[in-house]
N, C-alpha and C positions, 0 to 999 in steps of 0.2 A: 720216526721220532715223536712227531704226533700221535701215535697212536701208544708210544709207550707212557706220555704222560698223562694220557687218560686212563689208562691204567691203573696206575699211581695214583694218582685223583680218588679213583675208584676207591682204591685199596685204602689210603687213609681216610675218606671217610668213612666206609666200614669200619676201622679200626676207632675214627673220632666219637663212632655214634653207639659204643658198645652201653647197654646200658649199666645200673650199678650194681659191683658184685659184691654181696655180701656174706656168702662164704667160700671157703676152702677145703677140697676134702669132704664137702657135705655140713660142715662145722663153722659157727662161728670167726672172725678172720682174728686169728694169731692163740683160736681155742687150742690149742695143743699146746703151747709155750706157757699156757697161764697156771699159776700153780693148783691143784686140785684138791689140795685140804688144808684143814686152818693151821696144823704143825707148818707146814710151809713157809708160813708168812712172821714178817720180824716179831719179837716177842721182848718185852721188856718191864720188868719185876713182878714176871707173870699174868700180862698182859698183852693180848695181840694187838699189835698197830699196824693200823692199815695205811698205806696211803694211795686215795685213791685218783691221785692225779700221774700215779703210774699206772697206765695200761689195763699191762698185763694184771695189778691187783685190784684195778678196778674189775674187772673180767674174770678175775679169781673169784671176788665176791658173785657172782652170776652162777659160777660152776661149781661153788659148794653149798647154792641154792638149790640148784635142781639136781643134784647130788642126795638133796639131805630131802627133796620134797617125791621125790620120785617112786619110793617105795607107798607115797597115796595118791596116785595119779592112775594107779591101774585102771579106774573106769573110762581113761582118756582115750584105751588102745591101746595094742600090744607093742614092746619095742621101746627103747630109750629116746626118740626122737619127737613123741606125742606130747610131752608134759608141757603145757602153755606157756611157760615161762620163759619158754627162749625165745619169743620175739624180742625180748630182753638184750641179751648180748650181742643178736643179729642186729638192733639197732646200733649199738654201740659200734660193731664191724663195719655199719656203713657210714656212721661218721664220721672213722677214723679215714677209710679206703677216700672219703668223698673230702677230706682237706676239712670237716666242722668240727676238728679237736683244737685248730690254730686259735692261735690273737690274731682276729680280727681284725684289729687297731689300725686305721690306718701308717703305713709305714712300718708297720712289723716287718722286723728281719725274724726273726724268732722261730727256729727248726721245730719247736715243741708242738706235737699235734698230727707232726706227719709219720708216717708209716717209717719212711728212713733214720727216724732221729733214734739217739741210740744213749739211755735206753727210750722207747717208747712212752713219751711220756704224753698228758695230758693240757692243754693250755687254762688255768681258771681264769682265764679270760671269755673262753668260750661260752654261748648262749646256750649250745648244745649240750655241750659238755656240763654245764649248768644244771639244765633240765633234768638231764641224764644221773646227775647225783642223788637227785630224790627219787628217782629209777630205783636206784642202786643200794646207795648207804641204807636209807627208811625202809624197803625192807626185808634188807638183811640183820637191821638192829633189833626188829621187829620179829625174826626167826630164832635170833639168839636169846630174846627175852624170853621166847614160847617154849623155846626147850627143842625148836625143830631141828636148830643148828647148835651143836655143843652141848646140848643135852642140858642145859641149865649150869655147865662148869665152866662156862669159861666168860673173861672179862675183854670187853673190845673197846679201843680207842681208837678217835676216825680223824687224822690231820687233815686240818683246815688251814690253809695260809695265812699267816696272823694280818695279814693287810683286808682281806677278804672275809674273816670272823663273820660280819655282820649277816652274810649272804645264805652261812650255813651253819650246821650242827655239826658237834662229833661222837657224842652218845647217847644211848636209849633216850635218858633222864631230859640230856638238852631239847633233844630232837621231840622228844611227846609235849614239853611244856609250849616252846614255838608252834608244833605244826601237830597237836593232837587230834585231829578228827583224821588226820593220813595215816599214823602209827594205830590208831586205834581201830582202823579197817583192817590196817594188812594183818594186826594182832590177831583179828579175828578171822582173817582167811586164815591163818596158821594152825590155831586152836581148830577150826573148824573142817580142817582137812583130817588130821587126827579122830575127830568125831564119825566126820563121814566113812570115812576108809574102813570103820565098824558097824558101820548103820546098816538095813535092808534093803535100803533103797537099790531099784534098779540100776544100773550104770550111766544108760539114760540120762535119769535123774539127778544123780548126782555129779555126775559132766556138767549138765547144766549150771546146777548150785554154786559146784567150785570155780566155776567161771566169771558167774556172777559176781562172786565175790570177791578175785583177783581184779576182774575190770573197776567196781567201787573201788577197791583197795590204789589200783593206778589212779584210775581220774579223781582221788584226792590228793595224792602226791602233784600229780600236774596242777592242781591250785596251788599247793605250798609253793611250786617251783615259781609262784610269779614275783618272788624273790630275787630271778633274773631277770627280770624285765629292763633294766637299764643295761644290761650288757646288748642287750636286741638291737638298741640304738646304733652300735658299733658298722651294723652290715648293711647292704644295699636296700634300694626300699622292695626291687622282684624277689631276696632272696629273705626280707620281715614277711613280706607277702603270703610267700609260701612257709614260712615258718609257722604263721599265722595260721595258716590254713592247714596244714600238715597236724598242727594238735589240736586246732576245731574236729579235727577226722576222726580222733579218741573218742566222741559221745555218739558215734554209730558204729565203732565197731564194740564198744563197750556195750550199748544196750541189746547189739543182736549179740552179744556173748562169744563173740568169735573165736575160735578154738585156734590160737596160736602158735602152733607145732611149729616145728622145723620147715616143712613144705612148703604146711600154707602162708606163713611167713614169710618164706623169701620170696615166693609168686609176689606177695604184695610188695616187696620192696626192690624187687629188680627193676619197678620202674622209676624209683625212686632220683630225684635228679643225681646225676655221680660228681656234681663239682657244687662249687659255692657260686648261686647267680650273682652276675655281675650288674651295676648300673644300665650297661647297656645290652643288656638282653630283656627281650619280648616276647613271652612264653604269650601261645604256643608256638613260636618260630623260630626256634632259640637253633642254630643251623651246626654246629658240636655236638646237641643231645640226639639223643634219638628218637624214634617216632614213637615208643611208649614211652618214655621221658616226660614230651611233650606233650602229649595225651592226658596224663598222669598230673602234671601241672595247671593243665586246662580242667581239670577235671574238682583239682580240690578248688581253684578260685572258683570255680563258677557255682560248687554247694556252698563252699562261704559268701560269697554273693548274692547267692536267692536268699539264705537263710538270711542273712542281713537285712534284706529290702522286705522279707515278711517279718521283720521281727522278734527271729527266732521262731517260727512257727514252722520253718521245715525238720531242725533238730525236733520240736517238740511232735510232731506228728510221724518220724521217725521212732522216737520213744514209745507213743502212743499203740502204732502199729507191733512193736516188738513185744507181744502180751502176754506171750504162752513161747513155752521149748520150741514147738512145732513155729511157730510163727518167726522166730528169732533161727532157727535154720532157714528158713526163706529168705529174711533179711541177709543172713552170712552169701547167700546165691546171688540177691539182690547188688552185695556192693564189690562181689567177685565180675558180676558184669560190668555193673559201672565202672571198674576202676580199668578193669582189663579187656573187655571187650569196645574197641574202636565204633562200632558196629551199632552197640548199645544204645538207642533213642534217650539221652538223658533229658527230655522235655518230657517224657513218660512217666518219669519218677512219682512226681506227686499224684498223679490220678492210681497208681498201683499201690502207693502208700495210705490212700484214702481209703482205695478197698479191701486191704488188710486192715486199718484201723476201723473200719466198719463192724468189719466181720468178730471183731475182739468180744 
């Protein structure tokens, strides 16, 4: 009998320390159910209305992006699974799978957020879900203005909860006058993909460039998003923490231009925590996650940490180091060890980021 309940033991914590799964099928989680073109979606006096605190159409807006952006991606790599923009959706799949679409709130009864509620819906309570909207909405308004998405025909309206107004936008016009330095990047990765996909440049090259340009395009969205910043208050101080820390992470994979495919995507985010931390958890000891979980936790506080205590002089000598194509693939290796390899000496960092930025 003893020995069968060690067993057991055994067996659920394997099962407690799975890490987070963020697809299905090789696909985004619930990509197949979300509709795939803009006829799909409700339409009213000739206007599509989204709403994206359903799911699946928030997920819809993701899959008639990289639908519509896919035919200038070719220098990404062969295959529909290269095109950078799906660390996109795959984020959304794991905040949905990891319980950060809920309210928060304490004493929330409220099913909205979880995987089972039916339909799938969205909480605009959430921090994430917050963040996630200028993911989302900005630049897909931003696609439809360019002509990437709809070809310049068609007119989209974006519901915002009339209580919550303040927090967002729902078209092109709202959304450029609020938060125009965001619309006005992604505008120009849009245009500028159309430009390149005709240019001479090597593939190389122009990897590099559209990359570039999508990462600016994200990390000024994630300024706009500090519009949720009072929903942050709602969650534990481990789980502001890493919140914290999880989008401090955006300005090194942004500067080394990280090629966000389907793969390397989820490599990144299967260590990602698979629940919401709680008050009484103490990463990295958290005894339910698993040991890349936990890894992964220890990992972003302690860059936010240095960077902190130097005054932001690790982000900036990160940037610094990131000078040239060739240097910014080093970087992409660089934070594939850190994040993933155990092993990884991270008190190394800065003397190797030193002599990349040397070498610049």
């Amino acid at each position: 009998m003893h020995f069968i309940k060690i067993v057991v033991a055994v067996i659920l914590s394997a099962v407690l320390c799975q890490a987070a799964v963020v697809t299905e099928n090789g696909l985004p989680i619930l990509w197949e159910k979300a509709p795939s073109q803009l006829s799909e979606l409700p339409t009213a006096d000739g206007v599509i209305q989204v709403n994206p605190w359903d799911y699946l159409q928030r997920m819809a807006l993701y899959k008639v992006l990289i639908n519509s952006t896919n035919p200038y991606m070719r220098s990404m790599g062969p295959g529909s699974t290269e095109n950078p923009m799906w660390s996109l959706p795959l984020q959304l799949g794991w905040k949905l799978r990891s319980g950060r679409l809920t309210d928060p709130t304490l004493g929330s009864t409220s099913t909205c957020g979880l995987e089972s509620s039916e339909p799938v819906c969205i909480s605009p309570q959430s921090w994430y879900a917050c963040i996630n909207y200028y993911m989302s909405v900005l630049p897909f308004l931003a696609a439809v203005q360019t002509g990437i998405v709809g070809k310049g025909e068609i007119q989209v309206h974006i519901h915002v909860p009339a209580e919550l107004a303040q927090d967002y936008c729902s078209s092109f016009t709202e959304c450029s006058t609020k938060y125009p330095d965001a619309m006005t990047k992604w505008q120009t990765f849009f245009k500028s993909l159309q430009q390149m996909s005709e240019s001479e440049d090597t593939d190389f090259d122009k990897k590099d460039k559209i990359l570039g340009l999508m990462w600016a395009a994200e990390e000024d969205s994630q300024t706009a998003s500090f519009a949720c910043s009072e929903k942050q208050k709602l969650y534990s101080s481990p789980e502001v923490q890493f919140g914290e820390s999880w989008l401090n992470s955006a300005a090194y994979v942004a500067a080394a231009h990280f090629h966000s495919n389907i793969e390397k995507s989820e490599k990144f985010m299967d260590p990602l925590p698979s629940r919401v931390l709680q008050e009484s958890d103490s990463p990295p000891n958290i005894a339910d996650l698993s040991a890349e979980e936990n890894h992964t936790l220890y990992i972003f506080s302690w860059m936010t940490t240095v960077n902190r205590l130097l005054g932001g002089s690790l982000v900036n000598l990160w940037r610094g180091a990131m000078c040239s194509p060739q240097a910014r693939e080093k970087g992409q290796a660089l934070l594939h060890n850190l994040i993933l390899d155990p092993k990884f000496p991270s008190s190394s960092l800065m003397s190797i980021l030193t002599e990349m930025a040397t070498s610049c």
